[in-house]
N, C-alpha and C positions, 0 to 999 in steps of 0.2 A: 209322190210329187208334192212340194208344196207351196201351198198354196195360202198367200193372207187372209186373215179375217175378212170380209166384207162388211167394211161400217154403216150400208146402206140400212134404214132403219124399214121397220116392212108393217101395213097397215092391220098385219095378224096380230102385232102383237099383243099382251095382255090390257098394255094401259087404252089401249085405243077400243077394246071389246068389252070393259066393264063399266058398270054405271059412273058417271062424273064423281059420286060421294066416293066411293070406293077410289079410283082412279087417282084424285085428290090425296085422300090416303097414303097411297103406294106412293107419290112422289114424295111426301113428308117423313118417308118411315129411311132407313139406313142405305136402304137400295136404292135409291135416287145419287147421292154421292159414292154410292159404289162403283155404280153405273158410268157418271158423270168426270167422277175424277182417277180411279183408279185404273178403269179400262185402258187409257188411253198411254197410260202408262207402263203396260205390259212391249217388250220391244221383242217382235215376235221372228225378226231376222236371225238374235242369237241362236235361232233354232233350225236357221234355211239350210246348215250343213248335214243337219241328220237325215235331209229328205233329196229322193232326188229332183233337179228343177225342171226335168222334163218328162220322163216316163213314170210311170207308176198313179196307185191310187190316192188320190189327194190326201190329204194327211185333213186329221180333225182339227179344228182352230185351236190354234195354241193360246189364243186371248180366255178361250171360254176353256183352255186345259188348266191355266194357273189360275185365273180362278176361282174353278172349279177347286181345285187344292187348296186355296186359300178360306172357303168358305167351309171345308173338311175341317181345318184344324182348326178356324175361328169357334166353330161349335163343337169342336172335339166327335167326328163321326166317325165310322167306319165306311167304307166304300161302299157296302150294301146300303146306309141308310143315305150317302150322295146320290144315288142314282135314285131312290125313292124323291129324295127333295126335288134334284132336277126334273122329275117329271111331273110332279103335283103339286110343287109348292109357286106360286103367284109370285113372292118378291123376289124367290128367285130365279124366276124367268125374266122380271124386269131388271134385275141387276146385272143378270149377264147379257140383255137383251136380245133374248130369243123368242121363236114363237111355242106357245104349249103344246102344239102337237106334233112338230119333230125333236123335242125335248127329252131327249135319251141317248146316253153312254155306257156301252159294257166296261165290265170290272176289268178284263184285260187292257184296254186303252188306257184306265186310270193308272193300272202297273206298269205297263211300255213306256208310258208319260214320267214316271218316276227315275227307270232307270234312265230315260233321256236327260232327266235334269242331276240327275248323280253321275254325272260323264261331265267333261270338259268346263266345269266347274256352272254350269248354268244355272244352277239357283242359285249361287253365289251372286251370279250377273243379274239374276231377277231378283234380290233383294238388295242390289245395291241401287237398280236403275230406280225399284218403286220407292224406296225409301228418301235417297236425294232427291228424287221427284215432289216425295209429300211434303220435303222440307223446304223445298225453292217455293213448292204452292201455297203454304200455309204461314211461313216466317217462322219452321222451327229452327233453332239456333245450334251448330255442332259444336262449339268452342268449348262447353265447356259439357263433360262426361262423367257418369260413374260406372265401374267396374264391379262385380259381384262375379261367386259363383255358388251353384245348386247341384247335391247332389242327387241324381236320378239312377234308376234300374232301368234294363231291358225288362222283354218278354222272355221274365228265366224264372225257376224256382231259386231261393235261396237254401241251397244243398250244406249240407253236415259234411263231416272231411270223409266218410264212411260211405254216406249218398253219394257224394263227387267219385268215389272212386270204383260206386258198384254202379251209378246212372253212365261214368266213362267208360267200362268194360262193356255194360249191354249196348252202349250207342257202337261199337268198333262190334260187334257179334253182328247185330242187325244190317251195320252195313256190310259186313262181310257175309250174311247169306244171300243178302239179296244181291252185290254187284260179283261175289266169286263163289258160288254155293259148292263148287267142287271142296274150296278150300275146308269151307264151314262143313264139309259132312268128313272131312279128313282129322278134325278136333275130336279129343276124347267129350264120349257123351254129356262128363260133370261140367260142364262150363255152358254149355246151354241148359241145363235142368239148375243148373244155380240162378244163373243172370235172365232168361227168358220164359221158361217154363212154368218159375216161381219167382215170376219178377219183384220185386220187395221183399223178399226175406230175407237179404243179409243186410239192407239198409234199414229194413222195419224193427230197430234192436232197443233194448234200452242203455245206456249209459256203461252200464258194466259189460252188456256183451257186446255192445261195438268196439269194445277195446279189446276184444277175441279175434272181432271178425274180422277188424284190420287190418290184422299181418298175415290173412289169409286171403282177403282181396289185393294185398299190395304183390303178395305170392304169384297169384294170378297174371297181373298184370306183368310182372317179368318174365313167366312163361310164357305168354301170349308175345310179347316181343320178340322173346327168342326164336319161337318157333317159326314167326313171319317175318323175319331181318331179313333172310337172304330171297325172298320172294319178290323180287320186282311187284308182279302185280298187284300183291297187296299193300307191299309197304308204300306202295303210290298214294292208295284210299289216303284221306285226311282224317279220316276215324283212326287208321294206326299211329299218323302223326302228334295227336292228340294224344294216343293209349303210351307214347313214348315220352312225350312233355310231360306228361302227368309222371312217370315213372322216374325220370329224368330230376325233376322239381321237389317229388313228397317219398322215395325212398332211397335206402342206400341198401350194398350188398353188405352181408355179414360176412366177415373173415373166419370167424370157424363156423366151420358148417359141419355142423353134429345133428343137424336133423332135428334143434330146438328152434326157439323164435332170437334167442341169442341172449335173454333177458333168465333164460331157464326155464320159461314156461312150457305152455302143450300150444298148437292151434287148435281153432275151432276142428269139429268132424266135418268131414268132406271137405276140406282142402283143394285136395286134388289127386293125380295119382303115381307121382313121382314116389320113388322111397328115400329108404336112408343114405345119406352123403350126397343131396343134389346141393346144386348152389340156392343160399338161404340169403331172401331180401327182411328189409324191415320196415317201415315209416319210419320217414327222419321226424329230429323233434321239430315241432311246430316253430319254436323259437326259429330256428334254421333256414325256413322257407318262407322265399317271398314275396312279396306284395303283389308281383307282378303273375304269382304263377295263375294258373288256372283254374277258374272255379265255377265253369261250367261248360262240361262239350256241345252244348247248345249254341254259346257265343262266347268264343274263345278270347276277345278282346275284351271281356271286362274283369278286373282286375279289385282288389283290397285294399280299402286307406281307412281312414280313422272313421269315416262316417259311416262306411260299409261297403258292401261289392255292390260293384257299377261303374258307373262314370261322372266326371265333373264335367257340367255347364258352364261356361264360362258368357257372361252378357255383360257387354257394356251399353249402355243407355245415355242418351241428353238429360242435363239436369237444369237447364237453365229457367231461371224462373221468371220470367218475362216469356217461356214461350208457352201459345196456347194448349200445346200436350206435348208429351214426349215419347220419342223413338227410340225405338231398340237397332245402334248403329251398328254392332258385332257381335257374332259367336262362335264360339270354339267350345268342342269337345274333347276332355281330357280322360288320360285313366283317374278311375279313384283314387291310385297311390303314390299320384303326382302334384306336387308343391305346388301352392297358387304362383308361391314366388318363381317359379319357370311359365308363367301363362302371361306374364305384363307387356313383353319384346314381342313377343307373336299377335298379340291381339294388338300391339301399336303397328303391329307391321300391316297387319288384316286392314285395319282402320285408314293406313296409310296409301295401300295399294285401291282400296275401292272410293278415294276420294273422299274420305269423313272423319283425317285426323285432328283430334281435338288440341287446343292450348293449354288444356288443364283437363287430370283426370283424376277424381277421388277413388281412393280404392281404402280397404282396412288393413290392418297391419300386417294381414297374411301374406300382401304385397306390398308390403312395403322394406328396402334395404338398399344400402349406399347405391350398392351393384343398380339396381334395378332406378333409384332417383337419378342416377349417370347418366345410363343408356337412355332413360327417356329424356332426357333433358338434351341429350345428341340428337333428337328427332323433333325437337321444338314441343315436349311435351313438357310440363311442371307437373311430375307425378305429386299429388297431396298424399301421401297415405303415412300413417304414424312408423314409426321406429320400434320395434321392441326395445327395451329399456336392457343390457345384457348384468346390469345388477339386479333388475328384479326379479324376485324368488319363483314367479309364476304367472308372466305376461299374458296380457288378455288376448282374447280370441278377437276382438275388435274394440276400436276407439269410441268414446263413451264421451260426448260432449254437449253440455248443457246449451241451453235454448238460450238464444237471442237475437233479439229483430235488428241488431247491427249487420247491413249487408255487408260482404265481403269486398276483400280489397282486389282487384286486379291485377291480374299472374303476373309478374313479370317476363321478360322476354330471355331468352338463354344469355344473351351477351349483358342485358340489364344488372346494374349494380344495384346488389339487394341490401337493406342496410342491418347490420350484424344486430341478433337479438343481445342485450346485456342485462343480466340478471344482477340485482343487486352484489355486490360485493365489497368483502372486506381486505386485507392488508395481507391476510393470512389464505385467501381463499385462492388455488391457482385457476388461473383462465382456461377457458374452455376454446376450442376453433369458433365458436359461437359468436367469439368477441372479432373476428377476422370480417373483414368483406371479401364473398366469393362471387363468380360469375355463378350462372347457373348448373355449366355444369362442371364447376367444380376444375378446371381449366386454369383459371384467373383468378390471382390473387391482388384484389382491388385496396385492401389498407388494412393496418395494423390496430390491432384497438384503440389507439391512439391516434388513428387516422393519419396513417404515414401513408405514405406508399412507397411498393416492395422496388429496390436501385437494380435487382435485377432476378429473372424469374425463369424457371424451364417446364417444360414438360417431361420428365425421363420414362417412359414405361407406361405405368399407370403409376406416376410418384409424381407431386408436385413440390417445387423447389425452391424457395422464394428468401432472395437473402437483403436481410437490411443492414446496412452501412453502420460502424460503429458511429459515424456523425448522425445518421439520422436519430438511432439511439439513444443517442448522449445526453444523457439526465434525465431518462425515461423514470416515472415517478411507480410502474409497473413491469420494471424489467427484472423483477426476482418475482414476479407469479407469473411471467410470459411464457408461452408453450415452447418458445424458440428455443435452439441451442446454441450455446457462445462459442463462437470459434478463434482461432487460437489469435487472430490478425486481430477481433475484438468487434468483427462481424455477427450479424443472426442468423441463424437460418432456421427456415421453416420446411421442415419434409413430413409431407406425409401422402400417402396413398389417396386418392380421387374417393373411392367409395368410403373412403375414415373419415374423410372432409365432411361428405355429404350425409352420412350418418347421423354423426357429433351435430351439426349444424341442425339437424331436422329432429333429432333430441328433445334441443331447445327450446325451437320451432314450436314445435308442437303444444308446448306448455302455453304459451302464448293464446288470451282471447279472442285476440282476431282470430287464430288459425280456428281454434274450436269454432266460433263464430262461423268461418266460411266452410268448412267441413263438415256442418253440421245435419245440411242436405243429403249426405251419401248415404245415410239409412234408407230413405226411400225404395233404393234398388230391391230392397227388400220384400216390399210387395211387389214387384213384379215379377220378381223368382216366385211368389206364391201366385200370383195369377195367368202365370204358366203353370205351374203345375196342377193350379185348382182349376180353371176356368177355360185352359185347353190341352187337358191332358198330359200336361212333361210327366206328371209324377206317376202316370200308367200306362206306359209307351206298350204299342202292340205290335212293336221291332225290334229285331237280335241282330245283334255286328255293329262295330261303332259307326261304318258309313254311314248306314241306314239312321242310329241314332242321330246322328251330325245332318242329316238330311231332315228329316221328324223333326229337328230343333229351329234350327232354320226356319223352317214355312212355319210351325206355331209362333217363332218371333216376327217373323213378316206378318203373320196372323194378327197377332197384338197390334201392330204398328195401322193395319189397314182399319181395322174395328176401333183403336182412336181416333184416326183421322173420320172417319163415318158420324162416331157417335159425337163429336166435336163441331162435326155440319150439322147435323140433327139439330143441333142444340142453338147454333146461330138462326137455321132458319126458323125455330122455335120463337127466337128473343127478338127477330123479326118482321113477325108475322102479326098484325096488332089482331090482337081479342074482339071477338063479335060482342061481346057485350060491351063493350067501351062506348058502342056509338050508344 
């Protein structure tokens, strides 16, 4: 049944039972603005449809559940050592304002509380309600954003291609004794005394022999397929799904099948116990298999990119500096072997849908392409992120701009005429779109280097089409380096695709010291990817499956967000509290 918190405050509680010095204390430490401002910001009705409103046992305060999860990942704990705190530690009875001696939650409530908020998107709604809450409260500012992201691990080992494929046959074994044991005693006996019996010995190899053992465990696993294909009730299990992806992803069958490895050699001994002329597998080359296949039957969604297996974090954060601290407004978990440049449109969509999209978002050049300065520019966003240069020999992993106390200029608006950068040029040099005025996104074409404007203009496709009159033309002192083309009547025209516009233009863009100048804030985000993963754990998650991951991510960035708004009060009430020795 459920039932609200009750805000009544009760004469048990700790502040009111400790000496005045002490007492004093507690309200100057972090748990006074926990208490005060974060509480009340918890909205405990997104949670009235999980319970029922009439029969049943009262549900636990969902004010003291989130919380309670908040102060988990602000300190990075484990559930054993939350319910230690909640019951003996003092600020955090006055933070959540409870009394000390009914101050106690089982570990299963903390879990049922998780999957309740991993359903119907409700941590989503609990870090969007506390977060625009802390910013209407304090004057953080959303306008203006930066984007990053972090690569992290689950709770997995980092397995060898030999591990992955002798850890995925004994994970399909064990659950086949335990959920079909008739099955598992129906296998010949070499397949549990390899993979169970003697668990590690065909992954425990050195270099030379795991390149024996491999097309003797990939052997394996195609008989193991075979044999349970037509089983309904095994090939149910998810352990065979997995023994089939794997097979599926890291081997192919050998066309002659002479009973070698196809290469000429021998397999390892004990194999198996098929004989001569059965169907012969092999591992494909490594080149061959992809980013996406699987590299661990533990948690089958995390995946291989240039930083390693896992997954990418993706955070966007406030960067405005006028404001007293900043928040972390979005996050999304990606595979690892997915482009930052597919995360820009989701995370402005994220941004957009929970009420905190920004007018301006810095990102680095990973995100940065016509395509993506387009589309954000259709959602009222002026993505900043550099262009890779596609002349140069070996573009940087991010944009590198020097220091200066010139503040930046403010964004323009999508339909605003922006005024065309123009770089020095000579007689011989041709122009760039650079010298053009564009609308924002790349839509409108506002004037000609010469400050014409276009007699008449389309949109076709994604092509824009902008043609100038042979009178406007006429004695152009730049009409033999102009990008336009001369048409036959003695007209210009300008064609070129939306995201070639936006490119070329942000090329230039970027060269410019203003841009550097205002850009030059997006590093920042950088410590905060490390003070997630140092300060509350992203970079040692003790969860498998991306939901779970994306949930874990989540409330440590709520986490962050709560412990600077805290440690930001602290610090006010600190600056004004005047000093006993002043008098």
């Amino acid at each position: 049944m459920f039932v609200p918190t009750d805000r009544q405050k009760s004469l048990l509680e700790c502040q009111f039972l400790l000496p005045p010095e002490k007492a004093t204390r507690l309200r100057e430490s972090w748990a006074a603005p926990f208490r005060e401002r974060l509480l009340p910001l918890i909205d405990e009705e997104a949670f009235r449809d999980a319970f029922s409103s009439t029969t049943g046992r009262p549900n636990k305060s969902i004010r003291l559940l989130v919380a309670l999860h908040l102060l988990k990942e602000w300190n990075d704990l484990t559930d054993e050592q939350v319910i230690d705190q909640l019951e003996y530690n003092l600020q955090w009875h006055y933070a959540l304002g409870i009394e000390s001696g009914p101050a106690h939650i089982c570990q299963k409530t903390l879990h049922n509380f998780r999957v309740l908020l991993d359903t119907n998107k409700r941590a989503q709604q609990v870090f969007t309600d506390v977060t625009i809450g802390l910013s209407k409260m304090d004057g953080v500012g959303l306008q203006r954003q930066r984007l990053d992201s972090t690569h992290v691990l689950s709770n997995i080992a980092v397995l060898t291609r030999l591990a992955l494929f002798v850890e995925t046959v004994a994970h399909f074994l064990k659950d086949l004794r335990k959920e079909v044991p008739v099955s598992y005693e129906s296998l010949a006996p070499g397949y549990g005394h390899r993979y169970l019996d003697r668990e590690g010995y065909f992954s425990d190899a050195k270099r030379g022999q795991a390149r024996r053992r491999l097309p003797v465990v990939a052997q394996d696993v195609y008989e193991l397929m075979v044999a349970f294909k037509d089983d309904d009730l095994v090939s149910s299990l998810p352990a065979f799904e997995l023994l089939k992806r794997l097979f599926e992803e890291q081997c192919e069958i050998i066309e002659d099948a002479d009973g070698g490895d196809g290469d000429g050699s021998t397999t390892d001994a004990g194999a198996g116990d098929a004989g001569q002329g059965r169907t012969r597998v092999k591992p494909r080359d490594p080149k061959s298999i992809p980013s996406s296949s699987l590299q661990s039957p533990h948690d089958p969604d995390v995946t291989y990119g240039h930083k390693g297996k896992g997954y990418e974090v993706q955070v966007s954060e406030t960067c405005g500096e006028e404001n007293p601290y900043q928040l972390i407004t979005g996050v999304a978990v990606n595979g690892a072997n997915e482009s930052d440049q597919n995360a820009v449109l989701p995370m402005l969509e994220q941004l957009d849908e929970s009420g905190m999209l920004p007018k301006e978002m810095l990102a680095d050049t990973g995100y940065g392409s016509g395509a993506n300065i387009v589309e954000s520019a259709e959602l009222g966003v002026d993505l900043v992120a550099p262009v890779p240069d596609p002349h140069a020999p070996s573009p940087a992993d991010h944009f590198v701009a020097p220091v200066s106390d010139e503040p930046p200029a403010e964004a323009p608006s999508s339909t605003q005429r922006t005024e065309p950068t123009k770089p020095p040029v000579d007689a011989s040099t041709p122009l760039g779109l650079e010298w053009f005025s564009f609308d924002k996104t790349c839509n409108l074409v506002f004037s000609c280097p010469m400050d014409k404007p276009a007699d008449d203009q389309r949109v076709t496709g994604a092509m824009v089409i902008a043609v100038f009159s042979a009178m406007t033309c006429a004695g152009c002192s730049l009409a033999a380096q102009c990008p336009t083309r001369l048409l036959s009547n003695g007209d210009r025209q300008l064609r070129r695709a939306r995201t070639t516009i936006a490119t070329e233009v942000r090329q230039a863009e970027q060269q410019s010291p203003s841009f550097k100048d205002g850009y030059k804030i997006r590093s920042g985000i950088e410590s905060t990817n490390q003070e997630l993963k140092g300060r509350h754990g992203l970079d040692d998650l003790r969860v498998r499956g991306k939901p779970r991951v994306a949930l874990a991510s989540l409330l440590k960035s709520l986490a962050v967000n709560v412990k600077r708004a805290a440690q930001w009060h602290v610090r006010q009430m600190a600056n004004s509290t005047p000093c006993a020795c002043a008098a």
